[in-house]
C-alpha positions as CSV (number, residue, x, y, z in Angstrom):
1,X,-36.6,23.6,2.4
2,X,-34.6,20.6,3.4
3,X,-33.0,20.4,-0.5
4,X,-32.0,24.6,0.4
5,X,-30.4,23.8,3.8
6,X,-28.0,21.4,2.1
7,X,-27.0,23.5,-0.9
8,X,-26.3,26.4,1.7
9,X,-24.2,23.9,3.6
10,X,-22.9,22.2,0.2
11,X,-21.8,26.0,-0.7
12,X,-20.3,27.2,2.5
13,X,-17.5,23.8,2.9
14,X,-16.9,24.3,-0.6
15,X,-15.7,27.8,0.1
16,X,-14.3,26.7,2.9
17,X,-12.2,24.4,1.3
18,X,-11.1,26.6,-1.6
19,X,-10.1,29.1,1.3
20,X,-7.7,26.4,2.8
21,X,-4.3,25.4,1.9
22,X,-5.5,22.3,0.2
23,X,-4.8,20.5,-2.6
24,X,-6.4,17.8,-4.1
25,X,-6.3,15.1,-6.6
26,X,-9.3,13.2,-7.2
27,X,-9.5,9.9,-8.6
28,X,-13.7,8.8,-9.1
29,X,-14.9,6.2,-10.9
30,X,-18.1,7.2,-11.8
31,X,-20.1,7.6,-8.5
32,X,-18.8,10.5,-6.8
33,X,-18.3,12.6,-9.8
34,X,-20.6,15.0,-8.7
35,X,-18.2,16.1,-6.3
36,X,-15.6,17.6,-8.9
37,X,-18.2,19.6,-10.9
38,X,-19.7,20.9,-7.2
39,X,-15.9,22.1,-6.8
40,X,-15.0,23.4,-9.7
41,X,-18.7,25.5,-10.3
42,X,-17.5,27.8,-6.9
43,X,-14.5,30.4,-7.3
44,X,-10.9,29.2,-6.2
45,X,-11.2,25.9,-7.4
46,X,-7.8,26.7,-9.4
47,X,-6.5,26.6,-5.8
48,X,-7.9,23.4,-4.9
49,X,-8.1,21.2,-7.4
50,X,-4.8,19.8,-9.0
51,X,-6.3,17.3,-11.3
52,X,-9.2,15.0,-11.6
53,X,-9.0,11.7,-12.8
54,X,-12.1,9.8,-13.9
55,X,-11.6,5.5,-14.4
56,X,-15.1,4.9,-15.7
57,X,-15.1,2.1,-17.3
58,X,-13.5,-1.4,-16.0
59,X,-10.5,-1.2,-18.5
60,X,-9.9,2.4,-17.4
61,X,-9.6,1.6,-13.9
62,X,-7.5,-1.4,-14.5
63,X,-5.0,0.6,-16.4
64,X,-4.8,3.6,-13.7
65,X,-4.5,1.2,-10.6
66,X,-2.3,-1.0,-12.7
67,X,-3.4,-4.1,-11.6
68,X,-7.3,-5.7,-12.2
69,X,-8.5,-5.7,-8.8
70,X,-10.2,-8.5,-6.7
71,X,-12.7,-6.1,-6.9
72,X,-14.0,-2.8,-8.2
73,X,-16.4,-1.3,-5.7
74,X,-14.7,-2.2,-2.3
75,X,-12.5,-0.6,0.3
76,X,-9.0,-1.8,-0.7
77,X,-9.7,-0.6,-4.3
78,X,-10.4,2.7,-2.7
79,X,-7.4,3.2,-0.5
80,X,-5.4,1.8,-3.8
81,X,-6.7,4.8,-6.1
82,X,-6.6,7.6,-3.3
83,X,-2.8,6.2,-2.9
84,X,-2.3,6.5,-6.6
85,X,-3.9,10.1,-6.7
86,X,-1.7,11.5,-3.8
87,X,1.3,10.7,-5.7
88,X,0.0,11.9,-8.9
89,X,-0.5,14.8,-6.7
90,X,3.5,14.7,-5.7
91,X,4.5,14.5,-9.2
92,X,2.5,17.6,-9.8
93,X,3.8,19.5,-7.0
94,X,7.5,18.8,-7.4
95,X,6.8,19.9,-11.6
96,X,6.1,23.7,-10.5
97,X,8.9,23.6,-7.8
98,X,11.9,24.9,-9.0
99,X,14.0,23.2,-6.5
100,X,13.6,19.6,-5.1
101,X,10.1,19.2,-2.9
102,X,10.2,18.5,0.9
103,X,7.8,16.9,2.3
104,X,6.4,19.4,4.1
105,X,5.4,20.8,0.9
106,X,3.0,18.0,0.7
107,X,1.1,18.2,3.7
108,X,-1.8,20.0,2.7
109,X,-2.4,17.7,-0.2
110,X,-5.1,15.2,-0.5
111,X,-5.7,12.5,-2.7
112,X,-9.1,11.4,-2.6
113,X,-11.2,8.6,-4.7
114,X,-14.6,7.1,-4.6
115,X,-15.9,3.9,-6.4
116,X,-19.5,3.3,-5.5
117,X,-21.7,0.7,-7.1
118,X,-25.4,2.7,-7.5
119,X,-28.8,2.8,-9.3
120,X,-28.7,1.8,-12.7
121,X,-30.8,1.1,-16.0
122,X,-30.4,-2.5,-15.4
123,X,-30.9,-5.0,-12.7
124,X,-28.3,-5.0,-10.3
125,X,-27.7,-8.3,-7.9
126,X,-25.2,-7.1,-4.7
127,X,-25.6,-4.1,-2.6
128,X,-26.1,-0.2,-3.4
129,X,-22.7,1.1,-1.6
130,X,-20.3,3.8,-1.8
131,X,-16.2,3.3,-0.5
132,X,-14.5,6.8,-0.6
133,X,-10.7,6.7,0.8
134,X,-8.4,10.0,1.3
135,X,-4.5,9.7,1.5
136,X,-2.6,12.5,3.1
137,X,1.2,12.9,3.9
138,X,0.3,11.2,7.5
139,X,-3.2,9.4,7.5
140,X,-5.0,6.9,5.6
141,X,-8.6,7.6,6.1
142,X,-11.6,5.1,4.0
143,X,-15.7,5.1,5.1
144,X,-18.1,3.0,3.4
145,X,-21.8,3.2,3.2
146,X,-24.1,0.7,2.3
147,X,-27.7,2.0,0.6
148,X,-31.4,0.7,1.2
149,X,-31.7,-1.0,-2.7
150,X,-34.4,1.0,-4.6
151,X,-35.2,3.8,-2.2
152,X,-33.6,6.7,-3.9
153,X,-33.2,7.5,-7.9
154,X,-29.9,7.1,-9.5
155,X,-29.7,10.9,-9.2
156,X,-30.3,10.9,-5.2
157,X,-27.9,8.4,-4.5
158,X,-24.9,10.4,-7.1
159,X,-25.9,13.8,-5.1
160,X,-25.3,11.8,-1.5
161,X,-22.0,10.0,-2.7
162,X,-20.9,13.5,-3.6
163,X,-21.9,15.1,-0.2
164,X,-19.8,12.1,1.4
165,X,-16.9,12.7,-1.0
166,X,-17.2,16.8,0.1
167,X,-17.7,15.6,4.1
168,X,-14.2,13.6,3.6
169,X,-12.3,16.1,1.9
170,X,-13.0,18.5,4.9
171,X,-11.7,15.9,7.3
172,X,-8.5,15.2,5.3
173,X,-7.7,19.1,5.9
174,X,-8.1,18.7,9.7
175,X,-6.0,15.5,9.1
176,X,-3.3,17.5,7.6
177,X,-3.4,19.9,10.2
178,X,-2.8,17.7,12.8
179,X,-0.3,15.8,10.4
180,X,2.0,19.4,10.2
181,X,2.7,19.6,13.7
182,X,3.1,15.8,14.9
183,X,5.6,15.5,11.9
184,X,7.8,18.6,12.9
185,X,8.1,17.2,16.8
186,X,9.0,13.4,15.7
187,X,11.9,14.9,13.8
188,X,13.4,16.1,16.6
189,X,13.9,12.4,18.0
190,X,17.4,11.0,17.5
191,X,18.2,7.9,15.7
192,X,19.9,4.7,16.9
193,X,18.6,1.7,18.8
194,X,15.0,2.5,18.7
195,X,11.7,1.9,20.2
196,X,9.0,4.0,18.9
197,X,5.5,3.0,17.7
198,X,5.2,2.5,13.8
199,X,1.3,4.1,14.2
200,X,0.3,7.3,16.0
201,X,-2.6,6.4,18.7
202,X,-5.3,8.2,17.2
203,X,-5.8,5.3,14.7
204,X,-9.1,4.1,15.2
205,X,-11.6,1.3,13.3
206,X,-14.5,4.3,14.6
207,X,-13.4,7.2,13.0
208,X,-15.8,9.7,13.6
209,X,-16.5,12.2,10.0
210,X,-17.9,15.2,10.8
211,X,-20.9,15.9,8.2
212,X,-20.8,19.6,7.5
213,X,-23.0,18.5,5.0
214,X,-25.8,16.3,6.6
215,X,-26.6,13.0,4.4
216,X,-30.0,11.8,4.7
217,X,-29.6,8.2,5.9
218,X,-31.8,6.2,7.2
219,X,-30.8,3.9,10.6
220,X,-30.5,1.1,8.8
221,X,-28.2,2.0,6.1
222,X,-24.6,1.6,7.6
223,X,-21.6,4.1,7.5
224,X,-18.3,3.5,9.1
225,X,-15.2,4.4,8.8
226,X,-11.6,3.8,10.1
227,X,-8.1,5.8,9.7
228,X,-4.4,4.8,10.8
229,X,-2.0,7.0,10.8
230,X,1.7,6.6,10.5
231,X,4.3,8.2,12.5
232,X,7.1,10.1,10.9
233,X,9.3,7.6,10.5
234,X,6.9,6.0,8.2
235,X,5.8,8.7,6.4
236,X,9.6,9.1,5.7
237,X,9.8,5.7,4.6
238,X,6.6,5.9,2.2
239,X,8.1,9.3,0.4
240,X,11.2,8.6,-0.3
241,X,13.8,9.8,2.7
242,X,13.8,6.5,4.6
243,X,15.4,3.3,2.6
244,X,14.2,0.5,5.0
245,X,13.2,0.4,8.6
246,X,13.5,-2.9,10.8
247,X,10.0,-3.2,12.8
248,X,9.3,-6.1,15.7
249,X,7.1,-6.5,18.2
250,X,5.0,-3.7,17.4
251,X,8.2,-1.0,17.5
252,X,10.1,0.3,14.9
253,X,13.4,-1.0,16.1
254,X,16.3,0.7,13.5
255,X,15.9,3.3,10.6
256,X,18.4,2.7,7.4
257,X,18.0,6.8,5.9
258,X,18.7,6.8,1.7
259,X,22.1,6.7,1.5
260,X,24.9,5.6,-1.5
261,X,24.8,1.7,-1.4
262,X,28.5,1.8,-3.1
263,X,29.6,2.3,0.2
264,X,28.6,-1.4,1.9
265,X,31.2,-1.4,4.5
266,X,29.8,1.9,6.3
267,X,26.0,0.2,5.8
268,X,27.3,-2.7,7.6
269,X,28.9,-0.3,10.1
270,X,25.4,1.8,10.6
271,X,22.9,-1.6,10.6
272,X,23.5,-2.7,14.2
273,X,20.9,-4.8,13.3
274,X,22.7,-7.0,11.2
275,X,21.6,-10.1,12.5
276,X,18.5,-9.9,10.8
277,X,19.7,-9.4,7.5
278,X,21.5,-13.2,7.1
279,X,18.1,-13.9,5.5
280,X,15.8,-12.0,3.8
281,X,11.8,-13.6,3.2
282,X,10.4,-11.1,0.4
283,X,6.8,-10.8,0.0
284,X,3.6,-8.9,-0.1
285,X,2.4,-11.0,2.7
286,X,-1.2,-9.9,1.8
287,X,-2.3,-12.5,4.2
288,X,0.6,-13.7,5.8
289,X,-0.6,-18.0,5.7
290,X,0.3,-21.2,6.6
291,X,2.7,-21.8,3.8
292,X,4.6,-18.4,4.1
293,X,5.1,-19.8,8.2
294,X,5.9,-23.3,6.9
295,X,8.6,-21.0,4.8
296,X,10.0,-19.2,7.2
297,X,10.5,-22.1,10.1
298,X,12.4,-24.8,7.1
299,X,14.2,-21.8,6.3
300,X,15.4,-21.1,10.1
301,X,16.6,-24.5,10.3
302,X,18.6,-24.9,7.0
303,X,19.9,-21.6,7.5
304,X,20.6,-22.1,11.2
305,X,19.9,-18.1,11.5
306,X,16.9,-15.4,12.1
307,X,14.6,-14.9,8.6
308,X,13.1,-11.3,8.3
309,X,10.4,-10.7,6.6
310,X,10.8,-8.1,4.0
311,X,7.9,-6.2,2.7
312,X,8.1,-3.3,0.4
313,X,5.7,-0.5,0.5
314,X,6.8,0.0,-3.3
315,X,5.6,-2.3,-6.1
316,X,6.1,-2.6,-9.7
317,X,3.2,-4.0,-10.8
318,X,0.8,-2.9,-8.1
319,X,-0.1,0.3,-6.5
320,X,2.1,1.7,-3.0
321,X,1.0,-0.3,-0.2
322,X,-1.1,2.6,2.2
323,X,-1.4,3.0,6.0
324,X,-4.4,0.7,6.7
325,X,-3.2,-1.8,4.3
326,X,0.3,-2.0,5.7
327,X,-1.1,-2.1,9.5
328,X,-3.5,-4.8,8.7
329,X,-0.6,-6.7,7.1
330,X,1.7,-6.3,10.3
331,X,-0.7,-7.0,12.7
332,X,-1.7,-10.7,11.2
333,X,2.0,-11.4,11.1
334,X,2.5,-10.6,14.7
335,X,-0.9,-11.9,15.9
336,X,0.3,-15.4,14.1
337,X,4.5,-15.3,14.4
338,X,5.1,-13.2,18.0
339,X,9.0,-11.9,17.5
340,X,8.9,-12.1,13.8
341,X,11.1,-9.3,12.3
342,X,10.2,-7.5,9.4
343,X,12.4,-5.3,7.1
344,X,10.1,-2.5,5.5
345,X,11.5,-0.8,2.4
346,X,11.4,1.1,-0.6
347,X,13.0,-2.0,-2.6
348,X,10.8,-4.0,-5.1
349,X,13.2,-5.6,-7.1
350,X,15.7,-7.7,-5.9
351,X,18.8,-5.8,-7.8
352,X,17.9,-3.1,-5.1
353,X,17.7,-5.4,-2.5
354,X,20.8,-6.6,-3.0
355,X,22.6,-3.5,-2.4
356,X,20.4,-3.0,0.3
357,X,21.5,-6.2,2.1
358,X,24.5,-7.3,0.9
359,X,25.3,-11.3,1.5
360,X,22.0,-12.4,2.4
361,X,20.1,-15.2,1.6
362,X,16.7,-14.7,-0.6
363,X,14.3,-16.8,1.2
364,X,11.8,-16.8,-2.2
365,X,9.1,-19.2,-3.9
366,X,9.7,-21.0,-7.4
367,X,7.3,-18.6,-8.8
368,X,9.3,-15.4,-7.9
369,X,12.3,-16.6,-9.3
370,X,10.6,-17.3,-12.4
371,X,9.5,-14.1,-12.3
372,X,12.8,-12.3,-11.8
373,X,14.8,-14.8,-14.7
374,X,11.4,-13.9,-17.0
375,X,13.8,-12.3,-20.2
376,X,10.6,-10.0,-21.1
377,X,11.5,-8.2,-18.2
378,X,14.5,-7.5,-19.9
379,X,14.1,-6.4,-22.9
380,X,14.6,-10.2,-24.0
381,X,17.9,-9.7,-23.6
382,X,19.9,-12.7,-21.7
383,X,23.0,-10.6,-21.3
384,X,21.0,-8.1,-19.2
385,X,19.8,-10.7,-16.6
386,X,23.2,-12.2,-16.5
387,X,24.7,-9.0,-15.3
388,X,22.3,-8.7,-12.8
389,X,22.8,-12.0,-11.2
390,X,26.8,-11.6,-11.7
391,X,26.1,-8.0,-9.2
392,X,24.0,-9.7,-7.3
393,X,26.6,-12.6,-6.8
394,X,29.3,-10.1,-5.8
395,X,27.3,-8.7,-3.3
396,X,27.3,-12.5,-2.1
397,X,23.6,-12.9,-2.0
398,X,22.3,-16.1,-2.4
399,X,18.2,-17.6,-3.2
400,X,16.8,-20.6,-1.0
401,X,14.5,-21.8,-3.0
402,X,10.4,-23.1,-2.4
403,X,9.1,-25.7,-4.8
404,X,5.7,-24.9,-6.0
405,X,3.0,-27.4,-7.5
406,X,1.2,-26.0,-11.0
407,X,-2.4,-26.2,-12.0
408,X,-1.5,-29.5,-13.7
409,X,-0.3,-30.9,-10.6
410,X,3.5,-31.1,-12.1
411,X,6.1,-29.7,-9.6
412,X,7.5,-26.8,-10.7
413,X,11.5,-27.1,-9.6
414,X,14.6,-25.3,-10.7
415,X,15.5,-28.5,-13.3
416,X,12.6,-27.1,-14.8
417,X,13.3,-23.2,-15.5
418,X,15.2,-22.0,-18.0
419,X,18.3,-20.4,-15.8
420,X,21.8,-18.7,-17.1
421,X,24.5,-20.4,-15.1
422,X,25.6,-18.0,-12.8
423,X,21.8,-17.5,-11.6
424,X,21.4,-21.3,-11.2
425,X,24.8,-21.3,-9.0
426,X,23.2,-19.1,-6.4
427,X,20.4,-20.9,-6.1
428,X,19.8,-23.8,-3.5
429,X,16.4,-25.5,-3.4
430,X,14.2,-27.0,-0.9
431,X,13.5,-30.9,-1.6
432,X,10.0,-31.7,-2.5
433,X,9.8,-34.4,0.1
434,X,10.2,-31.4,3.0
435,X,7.7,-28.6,1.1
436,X,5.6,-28.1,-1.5
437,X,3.8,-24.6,-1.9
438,X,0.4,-25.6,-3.2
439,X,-2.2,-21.9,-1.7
440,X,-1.6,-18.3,-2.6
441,X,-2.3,-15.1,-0.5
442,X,-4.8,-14.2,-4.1
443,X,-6.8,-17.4,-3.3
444,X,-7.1,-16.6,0.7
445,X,-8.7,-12.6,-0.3
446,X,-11.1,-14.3,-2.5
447,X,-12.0,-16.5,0.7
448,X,-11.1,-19.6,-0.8
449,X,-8.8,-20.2,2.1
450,X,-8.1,-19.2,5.1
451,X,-5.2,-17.9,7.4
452,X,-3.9,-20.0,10.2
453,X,-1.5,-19.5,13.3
454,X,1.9,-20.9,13.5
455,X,0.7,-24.0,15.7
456,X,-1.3,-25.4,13.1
């Protein structure tokens, strides 16, 4: 009777969902699956669903995050894919628009994932869980539940990740509801010298899920989940009509709107926040650590001016930075450097940032720089980099650079990169004998090191 209940309840928030304004891309890989079929086996799913996307296998998922993850069944992989399908969902949008998309015309989408490590044919050593994330215009919203090992077939646990996966998808609609209406009254706040909160207060590490479909847990098998939501100005700045926004202290303290960078005297004009442009400290900061704050202190003092930290929620080589992920991020960096300003853009390579802030110092590592001089990213063509760094020396920009030691222990130092000329001229480095970069934000997520404050 119980089993008849459910699929009652499984029946009626599927219609309820297909009777919605919603719109969803899913992105599953593997556990969760269920989900999609449950949606599309009730009429109006060609209302709903957009597209589903299914990452099976390791290689598949490493191909559509872009990146091999730390690791595949965990929360941050899941806010990564439900990122990844919400713009896949954009993309899809804008393709049956016949004029330019607003965002508005995205608040009633959804991207939604789940990556669960269940029951299978062969002995499995960590825990039965399941990590679904959704991503709307406004909110980043993940749960997690971990599963007693060996109480339920393979077959139970796929039916109760789907129920979960169903639960979520009903509370990203009321999310988006909520999202319409905040969104159209912070629009009506002028710009200029600000001070307005970067997340909206109902963020919470105890989001509460409503189960229109009960799941049949036991006490001991945890659920939780947390959700952050961004305020417009944010949300602006993650799709596209904000270029940068200057954040300290908790505030969002100036708002640089897309604009033509050609036109550098009237951005110098509109940032009265110039100050903290002088110097520019690029980075995922995915822990901030001790070696970033080393950084940023040698840097003050050769400089003799403020560094910003500058933090793009856009990335070449890895998925968009999401809600939880960015406050996380923001609030280490506070927590550890009080007053530490922090430039977040839409800028991932430094060609943009250089029109962006024009006559700043690069405060960067040896690695990025080899990185950015790295001719595969052009094509292997020298001439290519060496017009960049010519536009990025008219701008005046400049790179103060980090030293490094290698996994052989050698120093890694501009003598020993293979430069063109005009890069190497804007390029000042850091003697060994005051800092040598030696731990990695990668090696801290693994937990092979740890994050410190400033007074250490």
């Amino acid at each position: 009777m119980t089993g008849q209940k459910h699929s009652e309840k499984r029946l009626a928030l599927i219609n309820k969902i297909h009777h919605s304004p919603l719109v969803i891309v899913s992105a599953v890989s593997g556990g969760g699956s269920l989900a999609v079929s449950d949606l599309m086996c009730v009429a109006g799913a060609s209302r709903t669903v957009l597209e589903a996307i299914v990452p099976y296998s390791t290689t598949a998922l490493d191909s559509f995050i872009g990146v091999k993850p730390d690791s595949y069944c965990c929360e941050h992989t899941a806010r990564q894919m439900a990122m990844l399908a919400f713009h896949r969902g954009m993309k899809l949008i804008q393709a049956r628009k016949k004029t330019p998309a607003e965002l508005l015309d995205y608040v009633n989408l959804v991207g939604i994932s789940c990556t669960a490590a269940l029951s299978t044919d062969r002995e499995k050593r960590g825990e039965h869980r399941i990590f679904i994330a959704t991503q709307t215009l406004r909110r980043t919203t993940v749960c997690s539940l971990v599963l007693t090992k060996g109480k339920r077939t393979r077959a139970e646990e796929e039916r109760l990740a789907a129920d979960l996966v169903l639960n979520m998808i009903a509370d990203a609609q009321d999310n988006a509801k909520v999202a319409m209406y905040q969104m159209i009254d912070d629009e009506e706040c002028e710009l200029g010298e600000l001070d307005f909160d970067t997340f909206s207060t109902d963020s919470t590490n105890q989001h509460h899920v409503e189960m229109s479909i009960p799941l049949d847990i036991s006490r001991n098998e945890m659920f939780t989940a947390k959700r952050v939501t961004g305020t417009s100005f944010l949300t602006d700045l993650f799709f596209g009509k904000t270029e940068a926004i200057l954040w300290k202290n908790e505030k969002i303290r100036h708002v640089i709107k897309s604009c033509d960078h050609s036109n550098s005297e009237q951005r110098k004009s509109y940032n009265p926040h110039a100050i903290y442009s002088n110097a520019i400290f690029p980075g995922s900061f995915n822990p901030i650590h001790d070696a970033h704050v080393k950084i940023i202190k040698l840097a003050k003092e050769q400089l003799s001016c403020i560094v910003s930290i500058e933090m793009s929620v856009l990335n070449f080589e890895k998925p968009p930075v999401d809600f939880i992920s960015l406050a996380e991020r923001l609030n280490v960096i506070n927590s550890i450097i009080p007053d530490q300003p922090v430039w977040l853009t839409r800028v991932p390579d430094f060609v943009s940032k250089s029109k962006l802030f024009s006559g700043t110092v690069f405060v960067v590592g040896i690695d990025t720089l080899r990185r950015f001089a790295d001719l595969s990213q052009y094509d292997n063509m020298p001439h290519r980099l060496q017009e960049i760094s010519r536009d990025m020396a008219r701008r005046c920009c400049k790179f103060l650079v980090f030293l490094r030691r290698m996994n052989n222990g050698e120093t890694e130092s501009l003598e020993t990169l293979d430069l063109p000329d005009i890069l190497r001229d804007m390029c000042d480095e850091v003697p060994v004998e005051k800092f040598l970069m030696d731990i990695s934000s990668t090696e801290i997520r693994r937990g092979n090191l740890r994050v410190v404050s400033e007074e250490e």
